[in-house]
C-alpha positions in Angstrom: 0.0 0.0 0.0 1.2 3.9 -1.2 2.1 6.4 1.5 -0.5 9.2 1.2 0.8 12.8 1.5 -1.8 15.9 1.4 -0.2 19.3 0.6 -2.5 22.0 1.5 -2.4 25.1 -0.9 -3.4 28.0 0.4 -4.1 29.9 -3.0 -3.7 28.9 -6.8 0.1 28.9 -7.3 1.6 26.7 -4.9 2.8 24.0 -6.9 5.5 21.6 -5.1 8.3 21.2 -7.7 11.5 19.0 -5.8 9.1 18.6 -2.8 6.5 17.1 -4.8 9.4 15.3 -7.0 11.2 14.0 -3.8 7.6 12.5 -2.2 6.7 11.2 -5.0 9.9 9.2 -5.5 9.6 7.7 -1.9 6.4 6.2 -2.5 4.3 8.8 -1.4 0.7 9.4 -3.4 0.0 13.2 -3.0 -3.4 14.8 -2.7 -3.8 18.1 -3.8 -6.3 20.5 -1.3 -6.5 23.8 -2.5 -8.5 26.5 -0.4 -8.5 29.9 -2.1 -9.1 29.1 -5.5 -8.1 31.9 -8.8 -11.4 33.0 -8.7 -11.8 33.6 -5.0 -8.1 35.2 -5.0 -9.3 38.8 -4.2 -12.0 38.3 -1.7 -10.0 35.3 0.5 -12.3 35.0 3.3 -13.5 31.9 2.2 -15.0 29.1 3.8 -13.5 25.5 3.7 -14.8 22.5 4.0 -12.2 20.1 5.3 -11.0 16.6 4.6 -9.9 14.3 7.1 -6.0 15.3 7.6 -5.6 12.3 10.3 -6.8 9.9 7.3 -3.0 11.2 5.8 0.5 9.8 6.6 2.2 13.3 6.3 0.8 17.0 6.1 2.4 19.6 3.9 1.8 23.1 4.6 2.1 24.9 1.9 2.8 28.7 1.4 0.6 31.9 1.2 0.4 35.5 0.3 -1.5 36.2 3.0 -0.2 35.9 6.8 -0.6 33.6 9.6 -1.8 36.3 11.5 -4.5 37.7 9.4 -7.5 36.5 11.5 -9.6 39.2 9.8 -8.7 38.9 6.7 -8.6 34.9 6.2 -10.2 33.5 9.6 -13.0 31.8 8.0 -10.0 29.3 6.9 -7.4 30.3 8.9 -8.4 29.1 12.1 -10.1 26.5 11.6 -6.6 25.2 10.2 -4.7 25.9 13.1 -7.4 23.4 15.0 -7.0 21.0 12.7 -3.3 21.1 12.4 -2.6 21.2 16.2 -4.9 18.0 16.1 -2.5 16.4 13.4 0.4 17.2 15.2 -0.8 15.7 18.7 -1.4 12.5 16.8 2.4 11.8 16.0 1.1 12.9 11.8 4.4 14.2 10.8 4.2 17.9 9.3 6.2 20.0 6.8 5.4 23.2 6.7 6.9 25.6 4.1 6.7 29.5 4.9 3.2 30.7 5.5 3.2 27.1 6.6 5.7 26.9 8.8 4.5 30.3 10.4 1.5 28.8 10.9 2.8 25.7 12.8 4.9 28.0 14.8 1.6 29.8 15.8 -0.2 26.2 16.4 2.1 25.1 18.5 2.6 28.2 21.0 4.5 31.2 19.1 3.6 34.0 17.8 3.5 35.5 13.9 3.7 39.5 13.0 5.3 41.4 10.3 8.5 41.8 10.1 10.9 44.6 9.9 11.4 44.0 5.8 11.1 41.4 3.6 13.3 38.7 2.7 13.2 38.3 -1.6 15.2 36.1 -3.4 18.4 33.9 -2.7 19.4 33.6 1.0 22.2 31.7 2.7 21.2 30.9 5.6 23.1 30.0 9.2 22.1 26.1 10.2 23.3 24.8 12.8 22.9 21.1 11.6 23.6 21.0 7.9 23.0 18.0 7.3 19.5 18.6 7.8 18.8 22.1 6.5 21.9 22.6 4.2 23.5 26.7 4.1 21.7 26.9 1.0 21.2 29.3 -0.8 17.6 29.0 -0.1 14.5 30.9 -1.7 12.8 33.5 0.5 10.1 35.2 -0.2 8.0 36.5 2.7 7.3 40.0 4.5 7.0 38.3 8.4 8.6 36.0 10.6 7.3 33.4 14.1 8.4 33.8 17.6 9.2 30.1 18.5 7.5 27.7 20.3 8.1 26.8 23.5 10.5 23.7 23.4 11.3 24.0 19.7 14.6 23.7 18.4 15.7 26.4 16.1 17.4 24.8 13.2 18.8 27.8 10.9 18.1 31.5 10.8 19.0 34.4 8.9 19.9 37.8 10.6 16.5 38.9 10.0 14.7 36.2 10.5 14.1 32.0 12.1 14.4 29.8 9.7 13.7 26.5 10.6 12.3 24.7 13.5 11.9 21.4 14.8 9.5 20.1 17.5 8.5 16.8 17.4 7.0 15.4 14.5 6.8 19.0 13.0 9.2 21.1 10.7 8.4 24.4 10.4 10.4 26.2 6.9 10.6 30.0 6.2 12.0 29.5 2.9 10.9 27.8 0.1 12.7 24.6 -1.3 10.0 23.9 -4.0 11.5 26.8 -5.8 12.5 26.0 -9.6 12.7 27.9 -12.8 8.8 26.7 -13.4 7.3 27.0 -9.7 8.8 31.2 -9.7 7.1 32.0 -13.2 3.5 30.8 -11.8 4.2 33.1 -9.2 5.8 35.8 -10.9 2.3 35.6 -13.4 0.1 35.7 -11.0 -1.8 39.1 -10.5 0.8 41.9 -9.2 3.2 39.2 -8.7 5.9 40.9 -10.4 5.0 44.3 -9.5 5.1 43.6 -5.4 8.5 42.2 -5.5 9.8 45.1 -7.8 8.3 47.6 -5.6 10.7 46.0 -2.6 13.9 47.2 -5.1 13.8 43.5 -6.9 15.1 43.4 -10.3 12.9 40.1 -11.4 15.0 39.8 -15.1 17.9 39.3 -12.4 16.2 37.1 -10.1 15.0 34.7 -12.7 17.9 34.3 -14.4 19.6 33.2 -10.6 16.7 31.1 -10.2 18.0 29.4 -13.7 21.6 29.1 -12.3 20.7 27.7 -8.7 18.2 25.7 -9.4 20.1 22.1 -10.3 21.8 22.3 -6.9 18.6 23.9 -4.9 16.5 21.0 -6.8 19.2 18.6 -5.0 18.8 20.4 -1.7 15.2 20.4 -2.0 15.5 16.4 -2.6 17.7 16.0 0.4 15.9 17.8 2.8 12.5 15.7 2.3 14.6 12.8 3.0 16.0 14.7 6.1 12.5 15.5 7.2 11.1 12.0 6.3 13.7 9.8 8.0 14.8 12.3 10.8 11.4 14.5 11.8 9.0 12.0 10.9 10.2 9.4 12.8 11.1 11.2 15.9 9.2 10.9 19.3 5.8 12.6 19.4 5.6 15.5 21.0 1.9 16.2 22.2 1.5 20.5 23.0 
């Protein structure tokens, strides 16, 4: 019988490149849930109804352009997730989230999510302190806020602006994005305003695509490596009930 993997996609563009690649290749059949659909993408407040995450043998959480703190703005989805995905977590479901994902877990689990003092856009080393789980990168970042940790989560890596990674439990929380390819950037990059909010941040976007081109055989490779990392390391580790 097939592992089963959900990745939960906050809006219309969050397709999983590597990550989906790397699942897919370790015998995992992914299920697509998508909760802001194109059509819905200006008026986000919508309501969700739910599959069964606990019916899943892993739970991606997938990235956002809205944040993890917007109760007002996205609640009608938003907290209802953070239910659900403290749930997941207290059963031992191991958990990968990516960016808005990860800031969500970090707020599901006892932190804290605000804005932060600028954005992160583009290619980012990164300072890990076990590399052999979250490599130096460079990593793709492309977010505007940042989490307070958990109590009793390990921070992994971090950036002088910002945490990024976590560990607690069966749970790793991402800032950056390792699904990031050539393919994965133009879907964002086309989608309404896309290029115009990261140009207004001092962004040259010819320039960032053509580093996405040049990193992207050895990001693909990280990408790779850190699902193992997070399959045979995280998701196997004790669970750890909050």
């Amino acid at each position: 019988m097939s592992k089963r993997a959900i990745f939960i996609e906050h809006d219309h563009v969050s397709e999983g490149g590597p990550v989906w690649a790397q699942f897919e290749k370790r015998g995992y059949e992914i299920t697509r849930f998508n909760i802001v659909s194109e059509g819905q993408f200006d008026a986000p407040n919508v309501s969700v109804e739910w599959p069964n995450l606990k019916e899943y043998d892993v739970v991606v959480s997938m990235g956002s352009p809205w944040g993890a703190w917007e109760d007002d703005r996205i609640g009608n989805w938003l907290l209802p997730e953070i239910d659900l995905m403290k749930d997941v977590h207290n059963a031992g479901i191991p958990i990968l989230g990516i960016c808005f994902g990860g800031q969500l877990m970090a707020r599901v689990l006892g932190g804290s999510v605000a804005r932060g003092p600028k954005a992160e856009l583009g290619w980012y080393v990164v300072m890990s302190d076990d590399e052999s789980m979250i490599a130096r990168g460079p990593w793709f970042q492309y977010h505007w806020d940042r989490w307070q940790l958990p109590p009793g989560a390990k921070e992994i890596a971090r950036t002088p602006l910002a945490s990024q990674a976590f560990v607690l439990g069966r749970t790793l929380g991402l800032q950056f994005h390792p699904e990031i390819d050539a393919a994965v950037l133009d879907t964002w990059l086309e989608m309404d305003g896309g290029c115009v909010e990261i140009e207004d941040e001092g962004v040259d976007v010819h320039i960032l695509r053509a580093q996405t081109k040049y990193e992207e055989p050895h990001s693909s490779q990280r990408a790779r490596d850190l699902v193992d990392q997070f399959l045979d390391r995280v998701a196997t580790a004790p669970v750890v009930r909050v």
